[in-house]
C-alpha positions in Angstrom: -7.3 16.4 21.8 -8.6 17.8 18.3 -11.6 15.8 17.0 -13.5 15.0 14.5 -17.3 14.1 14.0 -16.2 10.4 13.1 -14.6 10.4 15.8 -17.7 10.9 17.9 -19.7 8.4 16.0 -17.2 5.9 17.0 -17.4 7.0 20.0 -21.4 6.4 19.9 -20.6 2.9 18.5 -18.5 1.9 21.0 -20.9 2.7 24.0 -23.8 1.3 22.3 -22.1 -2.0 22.6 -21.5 -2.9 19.3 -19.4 -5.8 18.6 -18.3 -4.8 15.2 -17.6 -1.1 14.7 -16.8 -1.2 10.4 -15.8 2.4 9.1 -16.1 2.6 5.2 -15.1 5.6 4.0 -12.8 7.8 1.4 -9.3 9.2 1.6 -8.4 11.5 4.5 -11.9 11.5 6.0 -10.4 11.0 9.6 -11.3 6.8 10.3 -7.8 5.7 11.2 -6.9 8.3 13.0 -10.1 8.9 15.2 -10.2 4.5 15.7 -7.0 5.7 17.3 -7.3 8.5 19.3 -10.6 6.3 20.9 -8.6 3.1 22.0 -5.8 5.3 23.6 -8.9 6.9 25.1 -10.5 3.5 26.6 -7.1 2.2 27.5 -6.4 5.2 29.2 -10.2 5.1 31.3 -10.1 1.3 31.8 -10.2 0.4 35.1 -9.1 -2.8 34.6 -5.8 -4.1 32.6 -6.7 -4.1 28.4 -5.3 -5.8 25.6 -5.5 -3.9 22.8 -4.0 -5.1 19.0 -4.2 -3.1 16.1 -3.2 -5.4 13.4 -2.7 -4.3 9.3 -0.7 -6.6 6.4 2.4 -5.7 7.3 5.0 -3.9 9.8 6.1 -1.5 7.2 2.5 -0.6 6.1 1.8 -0.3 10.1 5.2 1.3 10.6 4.0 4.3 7.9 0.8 4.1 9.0 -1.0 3.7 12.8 2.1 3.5 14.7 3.3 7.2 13.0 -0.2 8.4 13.4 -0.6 6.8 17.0 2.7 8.6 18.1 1.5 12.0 16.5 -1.9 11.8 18.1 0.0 11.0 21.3 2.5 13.6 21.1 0.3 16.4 20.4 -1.9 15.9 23.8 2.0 15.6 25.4 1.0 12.0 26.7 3.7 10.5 24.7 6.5 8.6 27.3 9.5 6.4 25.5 9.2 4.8 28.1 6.0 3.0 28.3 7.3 2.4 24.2 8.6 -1.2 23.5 10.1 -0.8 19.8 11.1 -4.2 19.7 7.7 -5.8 20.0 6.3 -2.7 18.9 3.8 -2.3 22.5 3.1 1.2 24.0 1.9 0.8 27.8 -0.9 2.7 29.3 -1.2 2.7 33.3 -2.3 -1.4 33.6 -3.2 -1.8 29.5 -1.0 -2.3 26.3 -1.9 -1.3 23.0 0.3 -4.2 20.4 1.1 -3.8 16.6 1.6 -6.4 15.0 1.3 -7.8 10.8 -1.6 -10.0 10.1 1.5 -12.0 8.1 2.5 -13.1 11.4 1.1 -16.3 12.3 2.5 -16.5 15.6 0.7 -13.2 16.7 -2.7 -14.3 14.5 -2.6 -17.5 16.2 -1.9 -16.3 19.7 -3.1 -15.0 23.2 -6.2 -13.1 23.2 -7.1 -9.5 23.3 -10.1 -7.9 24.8 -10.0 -5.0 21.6 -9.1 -6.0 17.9 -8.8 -3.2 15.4 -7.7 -3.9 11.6 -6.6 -1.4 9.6 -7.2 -1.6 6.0 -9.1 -4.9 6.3 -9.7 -5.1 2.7 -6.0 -6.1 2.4 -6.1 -9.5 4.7 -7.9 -12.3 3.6 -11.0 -13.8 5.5 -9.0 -16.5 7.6 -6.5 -14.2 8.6 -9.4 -12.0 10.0 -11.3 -15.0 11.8 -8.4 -16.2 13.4 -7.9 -12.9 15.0 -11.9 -12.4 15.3 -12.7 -15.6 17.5 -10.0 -14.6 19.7 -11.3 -11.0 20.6 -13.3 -11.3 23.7 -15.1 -7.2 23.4 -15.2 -5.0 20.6 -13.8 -5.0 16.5 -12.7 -2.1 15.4 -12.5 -2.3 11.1 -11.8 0.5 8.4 -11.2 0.5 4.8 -11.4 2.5 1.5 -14.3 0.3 0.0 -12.9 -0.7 -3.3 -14.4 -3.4 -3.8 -17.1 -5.6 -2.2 -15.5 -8.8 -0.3 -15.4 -10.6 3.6 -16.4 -7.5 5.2 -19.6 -7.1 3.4 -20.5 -10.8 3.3 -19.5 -11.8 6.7 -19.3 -9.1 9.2 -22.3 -6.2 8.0 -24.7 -8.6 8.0 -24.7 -9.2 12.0 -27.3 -7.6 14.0 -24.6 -6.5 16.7 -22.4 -4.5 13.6 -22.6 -0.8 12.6 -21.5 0.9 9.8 -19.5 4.0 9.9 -19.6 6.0 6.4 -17.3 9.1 5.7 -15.6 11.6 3.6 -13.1 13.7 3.5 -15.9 16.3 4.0 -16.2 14.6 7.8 -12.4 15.6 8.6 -12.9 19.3 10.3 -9.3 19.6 10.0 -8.0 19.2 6.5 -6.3 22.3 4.9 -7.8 23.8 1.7 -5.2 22.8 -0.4 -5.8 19.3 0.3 -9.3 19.6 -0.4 -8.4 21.0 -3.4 -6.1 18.1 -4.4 -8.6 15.2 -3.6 -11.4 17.1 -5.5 -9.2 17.4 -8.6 -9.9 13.8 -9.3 -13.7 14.2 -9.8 -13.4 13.5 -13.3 -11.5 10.0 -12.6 -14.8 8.5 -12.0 -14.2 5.2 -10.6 -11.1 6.8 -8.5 -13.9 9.3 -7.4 -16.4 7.3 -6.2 -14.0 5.0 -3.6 -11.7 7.7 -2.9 -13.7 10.8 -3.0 -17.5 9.7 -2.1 -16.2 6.7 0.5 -18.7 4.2 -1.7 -18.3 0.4 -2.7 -16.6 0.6 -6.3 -16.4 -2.3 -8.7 -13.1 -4.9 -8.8 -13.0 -4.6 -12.4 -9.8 -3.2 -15.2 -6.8 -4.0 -12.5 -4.2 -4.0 -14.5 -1.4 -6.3 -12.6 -2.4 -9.6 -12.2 -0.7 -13.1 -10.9 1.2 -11.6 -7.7 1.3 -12.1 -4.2 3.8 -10.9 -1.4 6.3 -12.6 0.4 8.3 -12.0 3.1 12.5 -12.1 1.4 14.2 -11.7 -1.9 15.7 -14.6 -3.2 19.5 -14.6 -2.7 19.6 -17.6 -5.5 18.8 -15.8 -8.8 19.4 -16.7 -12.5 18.9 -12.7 -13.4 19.1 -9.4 -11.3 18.3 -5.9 -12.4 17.3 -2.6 -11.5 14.7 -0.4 -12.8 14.1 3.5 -12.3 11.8 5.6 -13.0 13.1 9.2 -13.1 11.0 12.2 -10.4 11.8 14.8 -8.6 9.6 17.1 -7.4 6.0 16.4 -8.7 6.5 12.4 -8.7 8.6 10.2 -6.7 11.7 8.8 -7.9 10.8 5.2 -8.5 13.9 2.2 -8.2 13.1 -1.5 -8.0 15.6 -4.5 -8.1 14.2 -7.2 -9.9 15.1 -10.8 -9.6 15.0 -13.7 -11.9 14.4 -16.8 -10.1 12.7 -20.2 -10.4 10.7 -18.9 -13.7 9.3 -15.7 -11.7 9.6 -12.2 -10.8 10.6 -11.6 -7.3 10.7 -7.4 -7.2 11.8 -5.5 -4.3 11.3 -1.9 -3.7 14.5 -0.1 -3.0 13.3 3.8 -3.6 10.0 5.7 -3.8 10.9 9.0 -2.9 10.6 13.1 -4.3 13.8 15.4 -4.1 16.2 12.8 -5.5 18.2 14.1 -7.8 20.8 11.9 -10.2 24.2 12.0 -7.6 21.9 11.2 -4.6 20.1 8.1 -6.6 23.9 6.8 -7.4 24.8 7.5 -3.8 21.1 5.9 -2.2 22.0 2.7 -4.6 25.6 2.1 -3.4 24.5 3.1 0.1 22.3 -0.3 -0.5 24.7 -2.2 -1.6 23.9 -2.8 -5.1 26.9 -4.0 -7.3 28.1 -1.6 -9.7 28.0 -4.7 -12.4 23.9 -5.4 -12.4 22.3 -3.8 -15.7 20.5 -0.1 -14.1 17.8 -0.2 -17.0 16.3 3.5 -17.1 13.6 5.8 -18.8 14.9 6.9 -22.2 13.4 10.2 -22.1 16.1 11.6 -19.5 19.1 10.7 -21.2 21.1 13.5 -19.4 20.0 11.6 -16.0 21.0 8.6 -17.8 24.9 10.3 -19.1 25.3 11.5 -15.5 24.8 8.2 -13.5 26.8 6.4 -15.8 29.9 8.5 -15.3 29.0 7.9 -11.4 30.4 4.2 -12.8 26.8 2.2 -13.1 26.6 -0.3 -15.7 23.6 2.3 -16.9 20.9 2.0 -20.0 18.3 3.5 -21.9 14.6 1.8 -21.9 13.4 0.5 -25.5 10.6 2.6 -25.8 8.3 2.8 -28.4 4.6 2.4 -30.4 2.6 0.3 -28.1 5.5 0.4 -25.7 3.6 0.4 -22.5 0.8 -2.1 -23.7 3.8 -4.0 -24.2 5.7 -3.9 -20.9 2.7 -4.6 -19.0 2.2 -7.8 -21.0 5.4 -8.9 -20.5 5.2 -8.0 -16.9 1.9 -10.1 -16.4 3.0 -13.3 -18.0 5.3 -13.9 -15.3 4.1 -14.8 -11.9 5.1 -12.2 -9.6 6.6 -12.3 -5.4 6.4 -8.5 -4.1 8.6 -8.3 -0.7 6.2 -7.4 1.9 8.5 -4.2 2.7 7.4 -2.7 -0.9 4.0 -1.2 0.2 4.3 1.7 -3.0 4.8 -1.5 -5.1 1.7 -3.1 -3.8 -0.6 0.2 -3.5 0.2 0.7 -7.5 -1.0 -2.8 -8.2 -3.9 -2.5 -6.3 -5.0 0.6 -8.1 -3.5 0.9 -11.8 -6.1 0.0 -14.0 -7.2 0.7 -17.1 -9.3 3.6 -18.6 -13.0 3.4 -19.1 -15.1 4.9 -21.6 -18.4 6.5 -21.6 -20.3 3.2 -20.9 -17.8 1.6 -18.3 -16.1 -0.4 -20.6 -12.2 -0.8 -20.2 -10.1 0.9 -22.9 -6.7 0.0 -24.0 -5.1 2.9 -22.3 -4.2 2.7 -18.1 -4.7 5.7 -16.1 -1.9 7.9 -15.6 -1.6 7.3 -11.7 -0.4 4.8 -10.0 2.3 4.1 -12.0 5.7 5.0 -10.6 7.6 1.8 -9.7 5.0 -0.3 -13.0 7.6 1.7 -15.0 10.6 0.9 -13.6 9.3 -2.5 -14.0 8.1 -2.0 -17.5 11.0 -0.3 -18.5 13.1 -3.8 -17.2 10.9 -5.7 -19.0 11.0 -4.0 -22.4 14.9 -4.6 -22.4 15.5 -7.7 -20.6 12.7 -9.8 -20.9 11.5 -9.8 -24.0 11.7 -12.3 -26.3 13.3 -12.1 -30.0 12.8 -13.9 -33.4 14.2 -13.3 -36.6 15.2 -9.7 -35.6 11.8 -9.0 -34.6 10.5 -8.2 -30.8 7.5 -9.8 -29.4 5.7 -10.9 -26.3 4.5 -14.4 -26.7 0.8 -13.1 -24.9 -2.0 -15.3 -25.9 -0.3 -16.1 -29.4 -0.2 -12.5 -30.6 2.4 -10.2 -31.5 2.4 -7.2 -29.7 
């Protein structure tokens, strides 16, 4: 099994007898996948029966996440059986111990038996209770990891104990990445807030998120006043971004439906009807493509052009944040861009007036559904009612 040095550290951690084992580190330094090539490993060397539960948010951001990477570190060594695999309560067996996936939004798992091993992936995304619950029912050790965005429970709560150790990395730690993706992470050193978290593993500052008043939920209404559907046009640099959009009760409830390179303008019309979106709900698209635009409409979608303009994407995003905001639980892209779009700083920190030009895929689509549908009109004239000012 191909290592890395955080993987030995953990390692270290581990048999020192550390309760709380925190890894705090940037992108693609190795922490998720060496947490989980070590609990296969004690599972596999217990010589008694384990419980082991590797929680995160959600089952799709597990699904895409430790249970791919868990399967790939397994399958690699040949050690993989579909055998000992339950799919249904997502539980993989070794000899007398099982290793259990399960969302921290389930509060019949968070609320449940106990374990002997917790590990949370991507704590920074479950609120303090959520952790506790599943903390004071964890009879050995806590396995935690995170990109350190910000500072919040872990470093108020969990660091300060005598019996936890902190694990930093990079992506300079992972033995194993290829030069080109080296390359690709250090091509944001000049993002400088993106840099530090991402590139350098350090704490950054919660400060110049864009997205505000949202939380995730775990449906789509099927009672709606308003439905539509948003793209944002990609192929092979960016992801094609679609979102359906719901009107209901006053707020936004906005379900991811495609995130996804290589798509081109047939294969979107054929993704959307292989979803079973009515051919009579407003598709509200980026103006800029208006031959992708022509071509889906003669696929028979009720098809239109965004109202872009000066101050256009100020505008959408205003529109988008007056509204409260229910993001299906399913739409991790969705959530990942909220976390991270933000706006620009300039030389001395301060936030500009200008968001970064990243994280921004599917916050088009929406925009682009908001510029046409949802704002509001007086004597001919467009505006956002934002704080009393015309935008």
């Amino acid at each position: 099994m191909k290592t890395t040095s955080v993987f030995a550290r953990n390692v270290d951690a581990f048999n020192s007898g550390m309760r709380y084992i925190v890894n705090k580190g940037s992108t693609r330094s190795s922490k998720t996948y060496s947490i989980l090539q070590l609990l296969f490993m004690i599972a596999e060397n217990s010589t008694f029966p384990m419980v082991i539960s590797i929680v995160s948010e959600s089952m799709p951001h597990l699904k895409k996440g430790c249970i791919r990477d868990f399967k790939e570190i397994l399958e690699q060594k040949g050690y993989w059986k579909q055998s000992c695999w339950n799919a249904t309560d997502k539980i993989y067996r070794v000899n007398d111990s099982m290793i259990e996936f399960f969302s921290a939004d389930n509060p019949a798992k968070v609320h449940g038996p106990s374990r002997d091993i917790l590990y949370v992936n991507e704590c920074i995304n479950i609120d303090y209770e959520t952790y506790r619950q599943l903390a004071i029912r964890t009879t050995k050790t806590i396995f935690l990891d995170c990109n350190p965005c910000y500072e919040f429970w872990l470093d108020e709560k969990v660091l300060i104990r005598p019996d936890a150790m902190l694990i930093h990395s990079t992506y300079r730690d992972n033995e194993f990445l290829s030069q080109a993706q080296i390359d690709e992470i250090e091509s944001n050193r000049n993002d400088k807030d993106w840099w530090l978290v991402y590139g350098e593993g350090q704490t950054g500052l919660r400060q110049g998120v864009i997205i505000q008043n949202w939380d995730i939920v775990s449906d789509m209404p099927d009672i709606y006043k308003k439905r539509w559907i948003g793209i944002d046009f990609g192929f092979t640099n960016d992801p094609t971004a679609i979102v359906d959009i719901r009107l209901a009760g006053g707020d936004l409830w906005i379900d991811e439906i495609l995130y996804a390179k290589g798509y081109d303008n047939i294969m979107i019309s054929d993704y959307l009807k292989s979803k079973d979106i009515p051919l009579v709900v407003s598709l509200i698209a980026d103006s800029a493509e208006p031959k992708s635009i022509k071509e889906i409409l003669s696929q028979g979608w009720k098809i239109e052009s965004a109202q872009k303009g000066r101050d256009s994407i100020v505008s959408g995003l205003s529109i988008l944040n007056r509204y409260k905001k229910h993001i299906s639980k399913r739409s991790v892209n969705i959530i990942n861009e909220y976390r991270n779009y933000r706006w620009q700083t300039d030389d001395f920190g301060n936030a500009t007036n200008t968001p970064i030009d990243k994280y921004n895929h599917s916050i088009d689509a929406q925009r682009y559904v908001c510029l046409n549908k949802l704002i509001e009109k007086s004597n001919g004239l467009s505006y956002s009612v934002i704080k009393g000012k015309r935008l």
